[in-house]
C-alpha positions in Angstrom: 0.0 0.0 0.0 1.5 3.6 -0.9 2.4 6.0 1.1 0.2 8.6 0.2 -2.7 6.0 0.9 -1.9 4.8 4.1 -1.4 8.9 5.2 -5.1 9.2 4.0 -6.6 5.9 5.8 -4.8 7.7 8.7 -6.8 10.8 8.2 -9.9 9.1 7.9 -9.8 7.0 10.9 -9.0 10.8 12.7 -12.0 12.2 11.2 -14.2 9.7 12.5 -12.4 9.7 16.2 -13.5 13.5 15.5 -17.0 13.2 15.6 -17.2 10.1 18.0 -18.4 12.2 21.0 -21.6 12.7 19.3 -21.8 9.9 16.6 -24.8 7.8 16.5 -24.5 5.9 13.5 -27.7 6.3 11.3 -28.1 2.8 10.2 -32.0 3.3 11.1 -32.1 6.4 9.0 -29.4 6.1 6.5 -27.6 2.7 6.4 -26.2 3.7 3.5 -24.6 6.6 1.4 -27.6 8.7 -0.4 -27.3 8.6 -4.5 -26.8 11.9 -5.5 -28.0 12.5 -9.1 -27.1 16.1 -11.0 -29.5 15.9 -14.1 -28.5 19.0 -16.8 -30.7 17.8 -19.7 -34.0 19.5 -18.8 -35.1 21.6 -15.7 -38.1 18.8 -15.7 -36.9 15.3 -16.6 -39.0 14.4 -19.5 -37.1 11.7 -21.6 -36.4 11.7 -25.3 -35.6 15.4 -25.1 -32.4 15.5 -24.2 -30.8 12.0 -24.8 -28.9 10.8 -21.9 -27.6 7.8 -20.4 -25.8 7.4 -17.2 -24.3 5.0 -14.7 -25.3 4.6 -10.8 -25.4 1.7 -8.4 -24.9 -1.4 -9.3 -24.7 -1.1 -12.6 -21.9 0.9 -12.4 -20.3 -0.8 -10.1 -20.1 -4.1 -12.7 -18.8 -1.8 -15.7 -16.2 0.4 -13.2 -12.8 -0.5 -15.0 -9.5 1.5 -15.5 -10.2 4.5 -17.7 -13.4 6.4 -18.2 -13.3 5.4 -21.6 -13.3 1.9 -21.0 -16.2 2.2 -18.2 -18.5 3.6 -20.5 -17.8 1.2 -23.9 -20.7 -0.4 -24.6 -23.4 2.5 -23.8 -25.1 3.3 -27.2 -23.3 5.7 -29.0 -20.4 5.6 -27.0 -17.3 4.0 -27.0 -13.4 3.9 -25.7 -10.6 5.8 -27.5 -7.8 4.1 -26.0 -4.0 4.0 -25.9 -3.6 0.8 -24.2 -4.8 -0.3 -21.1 -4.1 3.3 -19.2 -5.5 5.5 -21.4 -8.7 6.0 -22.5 -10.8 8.6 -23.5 -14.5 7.9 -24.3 -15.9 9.0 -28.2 -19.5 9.8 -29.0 -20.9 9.3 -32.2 -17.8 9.3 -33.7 -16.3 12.2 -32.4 -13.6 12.5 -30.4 -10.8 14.9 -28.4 -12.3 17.9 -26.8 -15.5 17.7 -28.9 -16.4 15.7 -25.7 -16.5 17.6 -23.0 -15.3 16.0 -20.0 -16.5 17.3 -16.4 -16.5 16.7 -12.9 -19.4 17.9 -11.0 -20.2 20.5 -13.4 -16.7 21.6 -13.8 -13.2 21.9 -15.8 -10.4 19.0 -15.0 -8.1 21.4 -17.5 -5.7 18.1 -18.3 -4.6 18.4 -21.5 -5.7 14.5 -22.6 -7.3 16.6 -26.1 -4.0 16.9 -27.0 -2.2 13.9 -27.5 -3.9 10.4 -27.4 -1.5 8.8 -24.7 -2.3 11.8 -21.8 -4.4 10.4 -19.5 -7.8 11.5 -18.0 -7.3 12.2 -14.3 -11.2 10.9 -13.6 -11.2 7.3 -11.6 -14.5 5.6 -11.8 -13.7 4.6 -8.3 -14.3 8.0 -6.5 -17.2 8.2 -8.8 -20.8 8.2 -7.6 -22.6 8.9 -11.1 -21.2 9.5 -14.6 -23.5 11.1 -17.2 -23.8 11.1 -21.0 -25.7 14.4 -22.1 -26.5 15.6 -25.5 -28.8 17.9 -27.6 -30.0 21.3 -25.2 -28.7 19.4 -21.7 -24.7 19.8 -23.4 -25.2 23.5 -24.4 -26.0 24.3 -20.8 -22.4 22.5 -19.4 -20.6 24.1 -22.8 -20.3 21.4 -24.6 -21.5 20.9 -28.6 -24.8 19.3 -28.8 -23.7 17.1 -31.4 -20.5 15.7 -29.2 -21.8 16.2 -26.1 -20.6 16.1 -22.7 -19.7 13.6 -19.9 -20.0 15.0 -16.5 -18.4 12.5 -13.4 -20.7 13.2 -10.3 -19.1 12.7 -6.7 -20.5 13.7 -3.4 -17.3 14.9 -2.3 -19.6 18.8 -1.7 -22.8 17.4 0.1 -25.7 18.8 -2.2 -28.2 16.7 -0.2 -27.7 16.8 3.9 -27.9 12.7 4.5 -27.7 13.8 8.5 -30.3 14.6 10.8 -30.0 17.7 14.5 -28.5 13.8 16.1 -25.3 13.5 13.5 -23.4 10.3 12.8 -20.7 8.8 10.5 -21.7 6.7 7.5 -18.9 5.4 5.1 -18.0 3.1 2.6 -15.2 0.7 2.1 -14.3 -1.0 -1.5 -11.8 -3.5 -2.3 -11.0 -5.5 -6.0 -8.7 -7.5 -7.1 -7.9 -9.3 -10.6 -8.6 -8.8 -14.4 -6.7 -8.9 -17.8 -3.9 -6.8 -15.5 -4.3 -8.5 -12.3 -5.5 -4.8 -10.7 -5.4 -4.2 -6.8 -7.5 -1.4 -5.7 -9.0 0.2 -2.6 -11.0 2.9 -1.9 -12.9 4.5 1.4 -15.0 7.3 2.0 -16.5 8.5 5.3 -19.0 11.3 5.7 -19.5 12.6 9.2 -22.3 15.6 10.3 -25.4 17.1 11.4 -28.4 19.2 10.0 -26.1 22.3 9.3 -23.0 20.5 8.3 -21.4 17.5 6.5 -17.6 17.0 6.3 -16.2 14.1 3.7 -13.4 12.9 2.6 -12.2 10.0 0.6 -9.0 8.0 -0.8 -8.5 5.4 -3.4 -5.7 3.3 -4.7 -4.9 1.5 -7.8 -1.9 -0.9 -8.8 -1.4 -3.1 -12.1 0.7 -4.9 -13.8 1.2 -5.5 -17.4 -2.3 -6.5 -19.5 -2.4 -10.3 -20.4 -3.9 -10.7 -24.1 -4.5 -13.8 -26.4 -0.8 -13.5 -28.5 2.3 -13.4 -27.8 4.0 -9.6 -27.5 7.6 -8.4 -27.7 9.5 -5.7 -26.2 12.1 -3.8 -27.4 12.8 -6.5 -29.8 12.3 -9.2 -27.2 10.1 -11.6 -26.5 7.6 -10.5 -23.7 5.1 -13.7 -23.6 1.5 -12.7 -23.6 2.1 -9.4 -21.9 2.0 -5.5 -23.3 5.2 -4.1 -22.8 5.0 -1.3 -20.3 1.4 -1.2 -19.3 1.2 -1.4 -16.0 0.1 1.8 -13.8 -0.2 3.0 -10.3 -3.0 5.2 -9.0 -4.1 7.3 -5.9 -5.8 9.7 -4.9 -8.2 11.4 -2.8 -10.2 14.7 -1.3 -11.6 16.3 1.9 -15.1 18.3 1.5 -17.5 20.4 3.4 -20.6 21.3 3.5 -23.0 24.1 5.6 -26.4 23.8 5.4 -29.0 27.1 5.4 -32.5 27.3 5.6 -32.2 27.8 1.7 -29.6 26.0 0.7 -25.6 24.9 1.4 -22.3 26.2 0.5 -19.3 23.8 -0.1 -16.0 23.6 -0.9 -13.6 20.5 -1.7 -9.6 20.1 -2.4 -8.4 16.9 -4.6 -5.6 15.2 -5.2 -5.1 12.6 -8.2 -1.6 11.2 -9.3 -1.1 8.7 -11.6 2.4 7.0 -13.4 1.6 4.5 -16.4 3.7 3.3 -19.1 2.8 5.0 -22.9 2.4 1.4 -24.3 4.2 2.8 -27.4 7.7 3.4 -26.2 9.0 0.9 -24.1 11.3 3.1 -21.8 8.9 5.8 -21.2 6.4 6.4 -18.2 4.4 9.3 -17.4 3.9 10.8 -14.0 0.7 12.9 -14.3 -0.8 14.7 -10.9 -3.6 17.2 -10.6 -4.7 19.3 -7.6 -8.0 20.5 -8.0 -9.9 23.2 -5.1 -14.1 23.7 -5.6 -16.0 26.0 -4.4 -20.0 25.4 -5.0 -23.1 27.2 -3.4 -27.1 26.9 -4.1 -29.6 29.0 -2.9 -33.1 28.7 -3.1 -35.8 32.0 -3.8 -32.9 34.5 -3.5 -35.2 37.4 -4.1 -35.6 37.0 -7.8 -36.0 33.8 -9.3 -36.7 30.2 -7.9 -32.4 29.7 -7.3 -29.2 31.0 -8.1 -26.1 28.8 -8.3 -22.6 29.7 -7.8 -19.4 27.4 -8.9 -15.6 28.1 -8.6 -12.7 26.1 -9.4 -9.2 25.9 -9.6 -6.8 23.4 -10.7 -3.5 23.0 -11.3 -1.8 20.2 -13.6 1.4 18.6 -14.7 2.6 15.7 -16.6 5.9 14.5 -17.5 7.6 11.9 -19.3 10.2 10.1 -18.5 12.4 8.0 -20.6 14.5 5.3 -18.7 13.9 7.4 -15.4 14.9 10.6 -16.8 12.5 13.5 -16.8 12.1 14.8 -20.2 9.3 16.2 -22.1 6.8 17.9 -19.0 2.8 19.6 -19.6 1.8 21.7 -16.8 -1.6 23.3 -17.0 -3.3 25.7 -14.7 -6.6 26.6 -14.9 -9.8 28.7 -13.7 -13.1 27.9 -14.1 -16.4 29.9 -12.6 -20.4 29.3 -13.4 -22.9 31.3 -12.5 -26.8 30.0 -12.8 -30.1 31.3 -12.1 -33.3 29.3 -12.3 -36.3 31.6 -12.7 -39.9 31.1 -11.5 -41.9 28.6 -13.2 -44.9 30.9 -14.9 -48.2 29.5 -16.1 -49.4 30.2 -19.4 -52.7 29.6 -21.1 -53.8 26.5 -22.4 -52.3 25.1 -19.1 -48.9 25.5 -20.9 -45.8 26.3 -18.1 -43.0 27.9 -19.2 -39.6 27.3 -17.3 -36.3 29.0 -17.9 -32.6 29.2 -16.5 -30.0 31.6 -17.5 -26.0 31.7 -16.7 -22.4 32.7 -17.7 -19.3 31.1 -17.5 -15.8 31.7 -17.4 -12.8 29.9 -18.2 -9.1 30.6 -18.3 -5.9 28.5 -18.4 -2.6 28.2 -19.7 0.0 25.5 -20.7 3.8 25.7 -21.0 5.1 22.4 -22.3 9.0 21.9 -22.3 11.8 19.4 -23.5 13.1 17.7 -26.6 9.8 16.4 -27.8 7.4 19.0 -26.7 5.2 20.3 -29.7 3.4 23.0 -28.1 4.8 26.4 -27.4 3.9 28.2 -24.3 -0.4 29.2 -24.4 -3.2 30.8 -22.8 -6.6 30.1 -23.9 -9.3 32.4 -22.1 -13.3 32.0 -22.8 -16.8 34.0 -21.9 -19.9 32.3 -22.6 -23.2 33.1 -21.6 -26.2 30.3 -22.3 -29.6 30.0 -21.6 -32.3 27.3 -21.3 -36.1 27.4 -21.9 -38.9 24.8 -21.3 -42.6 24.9 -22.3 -44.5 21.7 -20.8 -47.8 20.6 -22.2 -50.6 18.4 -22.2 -49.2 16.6 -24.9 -45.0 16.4 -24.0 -42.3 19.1 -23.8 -40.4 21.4 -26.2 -36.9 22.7 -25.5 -34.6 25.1 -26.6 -30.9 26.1 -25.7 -28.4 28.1 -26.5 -24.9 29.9 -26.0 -22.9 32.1 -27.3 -19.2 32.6 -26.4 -16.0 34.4 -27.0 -12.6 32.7 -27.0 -9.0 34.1 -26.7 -6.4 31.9 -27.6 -2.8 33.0 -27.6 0.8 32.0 -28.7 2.9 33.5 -25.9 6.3 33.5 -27.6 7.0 32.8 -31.2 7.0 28.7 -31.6 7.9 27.2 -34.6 6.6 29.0 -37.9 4.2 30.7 -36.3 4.4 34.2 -34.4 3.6 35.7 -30.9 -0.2 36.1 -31.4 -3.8 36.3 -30.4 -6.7 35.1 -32.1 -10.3 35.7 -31.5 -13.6 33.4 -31.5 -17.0 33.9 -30.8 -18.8 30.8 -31.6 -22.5 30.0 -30.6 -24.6 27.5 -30.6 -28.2 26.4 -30.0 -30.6 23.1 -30.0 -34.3 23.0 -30.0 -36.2 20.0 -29.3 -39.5 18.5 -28.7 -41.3 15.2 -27.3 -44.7 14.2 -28.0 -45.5 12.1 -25.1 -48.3 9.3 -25.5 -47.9 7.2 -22.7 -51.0 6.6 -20.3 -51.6 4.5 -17.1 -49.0 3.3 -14.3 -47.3 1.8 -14.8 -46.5 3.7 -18.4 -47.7 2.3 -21.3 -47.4 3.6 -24.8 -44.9 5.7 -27.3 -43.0 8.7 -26.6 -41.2 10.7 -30.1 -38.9 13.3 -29.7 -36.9 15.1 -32.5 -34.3 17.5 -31.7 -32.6 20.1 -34.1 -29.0 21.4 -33.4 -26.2 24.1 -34.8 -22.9 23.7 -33.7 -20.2 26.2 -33.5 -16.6 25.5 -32.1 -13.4 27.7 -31.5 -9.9 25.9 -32.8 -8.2 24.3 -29.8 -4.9 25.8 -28.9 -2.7 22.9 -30.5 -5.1 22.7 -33.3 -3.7 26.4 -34.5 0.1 26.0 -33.1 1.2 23.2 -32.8 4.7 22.1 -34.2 7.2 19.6 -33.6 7.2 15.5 -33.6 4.3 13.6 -31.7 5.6 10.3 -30.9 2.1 9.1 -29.6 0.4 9.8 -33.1 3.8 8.5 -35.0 3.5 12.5 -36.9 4.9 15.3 -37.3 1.8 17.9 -36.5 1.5 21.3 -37.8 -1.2 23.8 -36.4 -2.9 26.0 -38.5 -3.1 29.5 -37.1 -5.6 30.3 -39.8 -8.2 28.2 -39.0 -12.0 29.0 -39.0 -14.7 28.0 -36.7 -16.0 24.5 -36.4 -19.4 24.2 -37.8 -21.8 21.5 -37.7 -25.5 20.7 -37.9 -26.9 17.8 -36.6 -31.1 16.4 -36.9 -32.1 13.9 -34.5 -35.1 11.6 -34.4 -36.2 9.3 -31.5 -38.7 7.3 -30.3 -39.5 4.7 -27.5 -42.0 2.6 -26.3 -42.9 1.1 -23.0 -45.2 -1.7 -21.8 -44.8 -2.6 -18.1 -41.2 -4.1 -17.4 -40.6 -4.2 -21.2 -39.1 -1.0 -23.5 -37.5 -0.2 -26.7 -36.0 2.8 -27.9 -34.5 3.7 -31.4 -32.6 6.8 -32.4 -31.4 8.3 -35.9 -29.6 11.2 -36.7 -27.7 12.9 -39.2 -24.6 15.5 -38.7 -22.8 17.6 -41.6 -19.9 19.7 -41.0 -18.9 22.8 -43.2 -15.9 22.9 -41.8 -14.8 19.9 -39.4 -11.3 20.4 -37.8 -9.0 17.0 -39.1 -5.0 16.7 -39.2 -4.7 15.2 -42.5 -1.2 13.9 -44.1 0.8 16.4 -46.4 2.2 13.4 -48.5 5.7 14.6 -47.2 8.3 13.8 -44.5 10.1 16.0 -41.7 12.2 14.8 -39.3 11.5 11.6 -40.5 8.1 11.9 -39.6 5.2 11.7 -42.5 3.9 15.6 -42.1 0.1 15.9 -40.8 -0.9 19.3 -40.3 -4.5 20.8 -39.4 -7.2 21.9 -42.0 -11.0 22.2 -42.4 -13.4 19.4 -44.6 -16.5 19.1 -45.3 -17.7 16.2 -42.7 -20.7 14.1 -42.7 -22.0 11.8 -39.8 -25.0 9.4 -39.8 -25.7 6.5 -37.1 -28.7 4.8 -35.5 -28.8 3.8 -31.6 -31.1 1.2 -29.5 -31.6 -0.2 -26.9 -34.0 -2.6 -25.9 -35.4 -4.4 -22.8 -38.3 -7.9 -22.7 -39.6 -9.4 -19.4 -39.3 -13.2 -20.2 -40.0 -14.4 -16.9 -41.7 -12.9 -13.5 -45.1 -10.8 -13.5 -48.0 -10.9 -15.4 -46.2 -9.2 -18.4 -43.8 -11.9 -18.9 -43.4 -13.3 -22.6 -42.4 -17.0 -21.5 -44.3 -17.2 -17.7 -45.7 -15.1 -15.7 -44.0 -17.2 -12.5 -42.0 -15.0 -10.5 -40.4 -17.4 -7.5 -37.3 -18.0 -8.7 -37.0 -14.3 -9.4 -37.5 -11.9 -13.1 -35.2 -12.9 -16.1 -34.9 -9.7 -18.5 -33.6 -9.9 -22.2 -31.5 -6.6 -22.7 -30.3 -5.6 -26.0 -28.0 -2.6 -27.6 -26.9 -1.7 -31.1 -25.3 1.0 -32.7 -23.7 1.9 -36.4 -21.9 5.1 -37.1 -20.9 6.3 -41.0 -18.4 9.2 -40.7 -17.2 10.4 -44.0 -14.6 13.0 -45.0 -16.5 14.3 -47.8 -13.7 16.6 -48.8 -11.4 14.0 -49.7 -13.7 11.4 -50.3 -12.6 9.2 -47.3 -14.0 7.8 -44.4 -12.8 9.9 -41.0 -10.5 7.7 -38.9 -11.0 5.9 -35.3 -14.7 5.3 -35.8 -16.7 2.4 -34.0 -17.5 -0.1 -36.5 -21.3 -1.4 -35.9 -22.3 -3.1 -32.5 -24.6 -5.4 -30.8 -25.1 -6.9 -28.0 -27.4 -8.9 -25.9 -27.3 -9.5 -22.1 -29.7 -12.2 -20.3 -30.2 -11.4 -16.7 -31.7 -13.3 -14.1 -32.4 -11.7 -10.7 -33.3 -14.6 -8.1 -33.9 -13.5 -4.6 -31.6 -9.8 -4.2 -28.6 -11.3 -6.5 -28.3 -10.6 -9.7 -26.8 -12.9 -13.1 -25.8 -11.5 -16.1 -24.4 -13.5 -19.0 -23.5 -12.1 -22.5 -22.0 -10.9 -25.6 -21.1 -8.2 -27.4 -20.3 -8.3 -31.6 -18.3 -6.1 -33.4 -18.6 -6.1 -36.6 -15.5 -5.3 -38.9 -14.3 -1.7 -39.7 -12.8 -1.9 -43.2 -14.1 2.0 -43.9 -10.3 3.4 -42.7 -9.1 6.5 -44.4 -5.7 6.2 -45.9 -2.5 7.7 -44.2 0.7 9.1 -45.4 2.2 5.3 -45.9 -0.4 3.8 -47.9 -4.2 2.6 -46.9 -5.4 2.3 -43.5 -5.4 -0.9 -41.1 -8.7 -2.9 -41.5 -9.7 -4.6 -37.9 -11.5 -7.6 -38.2 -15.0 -8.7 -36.7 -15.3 -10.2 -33.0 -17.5 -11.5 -30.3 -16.8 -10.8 -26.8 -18.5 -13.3 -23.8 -18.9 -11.9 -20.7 -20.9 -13.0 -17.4 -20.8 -11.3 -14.0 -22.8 -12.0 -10.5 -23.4 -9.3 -7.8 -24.9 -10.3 -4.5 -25.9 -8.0 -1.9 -25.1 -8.3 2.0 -26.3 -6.9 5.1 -24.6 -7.3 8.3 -26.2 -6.0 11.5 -26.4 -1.9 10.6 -23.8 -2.5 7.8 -24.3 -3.7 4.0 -22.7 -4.1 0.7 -22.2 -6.5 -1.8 -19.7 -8.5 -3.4 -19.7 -9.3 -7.2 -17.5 -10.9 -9.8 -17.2 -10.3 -13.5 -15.5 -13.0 -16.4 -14.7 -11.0 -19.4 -13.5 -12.6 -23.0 -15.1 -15.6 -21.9 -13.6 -17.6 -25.2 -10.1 -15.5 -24.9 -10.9 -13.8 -28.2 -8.5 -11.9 -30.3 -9.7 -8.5 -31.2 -8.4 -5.3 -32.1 -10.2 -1.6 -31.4 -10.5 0.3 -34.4 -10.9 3.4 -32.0 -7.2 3.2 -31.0 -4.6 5.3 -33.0 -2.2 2.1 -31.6 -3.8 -0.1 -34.2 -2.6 2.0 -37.5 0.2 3.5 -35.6 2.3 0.5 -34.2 0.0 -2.3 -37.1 1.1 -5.8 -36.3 2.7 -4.6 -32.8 -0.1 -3.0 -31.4 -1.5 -4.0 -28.2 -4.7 -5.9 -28.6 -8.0 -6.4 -26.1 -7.6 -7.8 -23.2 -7.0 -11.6 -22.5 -9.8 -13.9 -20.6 -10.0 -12.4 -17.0 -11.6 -12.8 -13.7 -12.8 -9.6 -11.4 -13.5 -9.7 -7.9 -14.7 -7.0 -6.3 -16.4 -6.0 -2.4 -18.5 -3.0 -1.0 -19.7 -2.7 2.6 -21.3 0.6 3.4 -22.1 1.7 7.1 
């Protein structure tokens, strides 16, 4: 166990001697942690209008794995990005990089994992109570696109909802897992202690693997390596302390993180990178301040660093620091005729940060990137459904401190907006809800140039390149149309989405047909961009309740039938090509049987083979073949006197299949060499909350 863990168990068992004196453990009340849930799509949660998925409970404790990416592969729409087992940054619709927004309880993690495809993002699914997946108007109000989206990682690390009564107590949580593909060790611990006017927190975690076993044999450096990827192991901590004071009409709270993470690039045997953010939040809510139903106020400020080290040696190092703030104000819900009410929310943002990268291989020059935005959302619910509409508008300064490369000392200046309308006709009846509900939704897209995207110069190991920024560069522009609709019966549901997306002028580094540095030359322009994909999802009741398709028995517990598919076409219409790393089509089917409180779930997923790979600077593209993927896992929950929890296991690649992401750059990049999915695996994993 690392140091810096131990020093936090230490500091938790302190803040629980702390409170003692008064401590009444509220396992009547509370005997376990609340679920907090931040919903952004709509001020009322109508579904269809804002499409969203998320994670909670249990069933994000079977999908917690490594990287965010990897936790949320699978969802519709959505999958991982990775570069090996350590990295992974999560796609949507086939768009990638900082057209997802990633968040953390609303706010900026400024690490710079946009960048470069082996930087890390400094979010661990295991100090995570909630992740979300929003699109359409519910991205526009965290300033996101609505086409791309935004993923927002919930904690309760600032108590939003006061779990403790005028008598106080402690409750906590413990989590331990061991095993998988990299034979993972982790631990994690939160404890919450308070009363009615206050709630303190804080939390650690701990991660440790080795190298990832897969279904070939690997080299490194030339040398045999058995079924191991060279240089993928990693190890994790982190942790925070919160608190939280509690008003009449609302709280105040402020948090301070820690995450630190070292992992080998995959890519280059001899290099690791130590990566560590420290990240302070402030957050307040008030309700009826005067004017409006509530006004909420968010502050944070982080500072990052990451730096590569080849054979031990420091060498190439990112540092980042960055300043986020959010103001929103809810106003009144107002009647209208018709019995029509009309709900709105206003707000402005600001965000500022700046990067200095330095050493041999750093191809970034020194850069500050300020933005403005202001945004607005407005609600009109009816007899018959919702309609929505958002939008923002935002001005961006970007600047090249000190002349870099070909490019000069200078400023340029964006002011993108966006907006998305959309609408649900709702024709459900009865209760349980039975019937359809259809939704379309209607979005323009505008997006400032990234900071590298302009500027950058130099070699880029990670994409095998030599990237060139374009300083010259226009605004990102996209349109997207969006049609849904979803029945429900009971216990059973299906859902189907379409859309369509067309660019004007879609940011892509595209190859020069031309060498430097002995590097092939990719350097930043605009195309013309099309995207068009389906999504469902479905869900049948074969056994348990009257609804049941096979028997309407329910002793030995209900047995559902859940199903998921996507497809994605993403074409490069400029040069005739499809756009690279996009998902290939998926589907996959899950049986789960649910006998007394446990929970089985066996199943596959199948995906299919992505031949449509644009060609590079060394000839045409690396086509990954079709696979199947078996996976089963069992989750059985425990209670113990005033303490509960669960235990679970998971088997992934059941038949120790050999399959290859077509979302990871490693696959053209390293061909033959790169790393591929993980070998056959066993999880085991226990909670115990108190």
């Amino acid at each position: 166990m690392s140091s810096f863990f131990a020093r936090s168990l230490i500091a938790t068992a302190a803040l629980a001697s702390l409170h003692a004196a008064h401590s009444q453990t509220l396992a009547q009340a509370a005997p376990s942690l609340t679920e907090v849930t931040i919903i952004a799509p709509t001020l009322t949660t109508q579904g269809g209008l804002a499409p969203t998925d998320s994670l909670s409970g249990n069933a994000l404790t079977q999908r917690q794995s490594t990287t965010l990416g990897e936790t949320l592969d699978g969802l519709p729409g959505v999958a991982n990005a990775s570069f090996g087992p350590n990295v992974g940054r999560p796609t949507v619709r086939g768009l990638e990089g900082d057209r997802v927004r990633l968040l953390q309880n609303g706010g900026l993690s400024f690490d710079v994992s946009g960048a470069s495809p082996d930087h890390a993002v400094p979010l661990d699914p295991l100090s995570t109570e909630r992740i979300e997946v929003l699109r359409g108007p519910a991205a526009l109000l965290r300033g996101g696109s609505p086409l791309g989206g935004v993923i927002n990682v919930v904690d309760n690390r600032i108590a939003r909802v006061n779990p403790f009564d005028a008598k106080g107590g402690v409750i906590g949580r413990v989590a331990a897992r061991a095993g998988g593909a990299a034979s993972e060790r982790s631990q994690a611990v939160l404890l919450e202690t308070g009363n009615d006017r206050y709630a303190l927190h804080i939390d650690a975690f701990n991660r440790q693997a080795g190298d990832l076993r897969v279904p070939r044999n690997m080299a490194c450096d030339g040398t045999p390596n058995g079924r191991r990827v060279c240089n993928s192991a990693n190890d994790t901590q982190g942790g925070a302390i919160g608190g939280t004071l509690f008003g009449d009409r609302g709280y105040v709270g402020f948090s301070s993180s820690d995450y630190r993470s070292t992992y080998g690039t995959v890519a280059e045997p001899h290099v690791t990178i130590g990566m560590q953010r420290q990240q302070n939040h402030l957050e307040s809510w008030i309700r009826n301040p005067g004017w409006g139903q509530s006004l909420k106020v968010q502050v944070g400020y982080t500072r990052y660093a990451h730096t590569e080290f080849e054979s031990g040696s420091p060498g190439t190092r990112f540092a980042n620091q960055g300043l986020d703030a959010r103001l929103e104000w809810r106003d009144h819900d107002r009647p209208l005729a018709n019995g029509w009410v009309h709900e709105s929310l206003w707000g402005f943002d600001h965000e500022r940060n700046e990067l200095v990268a330095d050493g041999a291989e750093k191809f970034l020059g020194p850069m500050q990137t300020s933005r403005q935005s202001v945004f607005t959302f407005h609600g009109l619910r009816t007899a018959w459904g919702q309609i929505n509409a958002a939008a923002r508008g935002e001005t961006v300064r970007t600047a090249l401190l000190e002349n870099f490369g070909p490019s000069l000392a200078q400023v340029k200046r964006d002011q993108p907006w966006s907006f998305s309308l959309g609408a649900v006709r709702n024709l459900r009846q009865g209760q349980p809800a039975y019937g359809w509900q259809h939704s379309i939704t209607l979005s323009q897209s505008q997006r400032a140039p990234k900071d590298y995207e302009r500027f950058a110069f130099g070699q880029h190991i990670a994409t095998a390149a030599f990237e060139q920024g374009n300083p010259n560069l226009g605004l990102e522009k996209g349109r997207q149309l969006e049609l849904g609709t979803e029945w429900v019966g009971g216990p059973h549901r299906w859902a189907f989405t379409a859309y369509q997306a067309d660019f004007s002028n879609f940011i892509s580094l595209q190859p020069q047909g031309q060498m430097q540095d002995d590097l092939p030359l990719y350097a930043y322009s605009g195309v013309r961009a099309r995207m068009i994909g389906w999504e469902s999802s479905a869900r049948l009741r074969l056994r348990g309740g009257a609804a049941a398709i096979l028997s309407p028995d329910a002793q030995s517990g209900p047995m559902d039938l859940e199903f998921r598919a996507d497809q994605v076409r993403a074409d490069d219409l400029t040069h005739r090509q499809p756009l690279p790393r996009i998902a290939p089509t998926r589907v996959a089917a899950d049986l789960v049987w649910s006998p007394g409180r446990g929970q089985l779930r066996v199943g596959f997923q199948h995906v299919a083979a992505q031949r449509r790979v644009p060609a590079t600077a060394e000839g045409p593209g690396i086509v990954t073949g079709s696979y199947t993927l078996w996976n089963a896992a069992w989750l059985q929950p425990w209670r113990y006197g005033a303490s509960q929890g669960q235990w679970f296991a998971r088997l992934d690649n059941l038949t120790n299949e050999l399959a290859y992401a077509s979302t990871s750059i490693l696959t053209q990049t390293l061909g033959v060499n790169a790393p591929p999915l993980p070998a056959r695996s066993l999880r085991v994993g226990l909670q115990a909350s108190f």
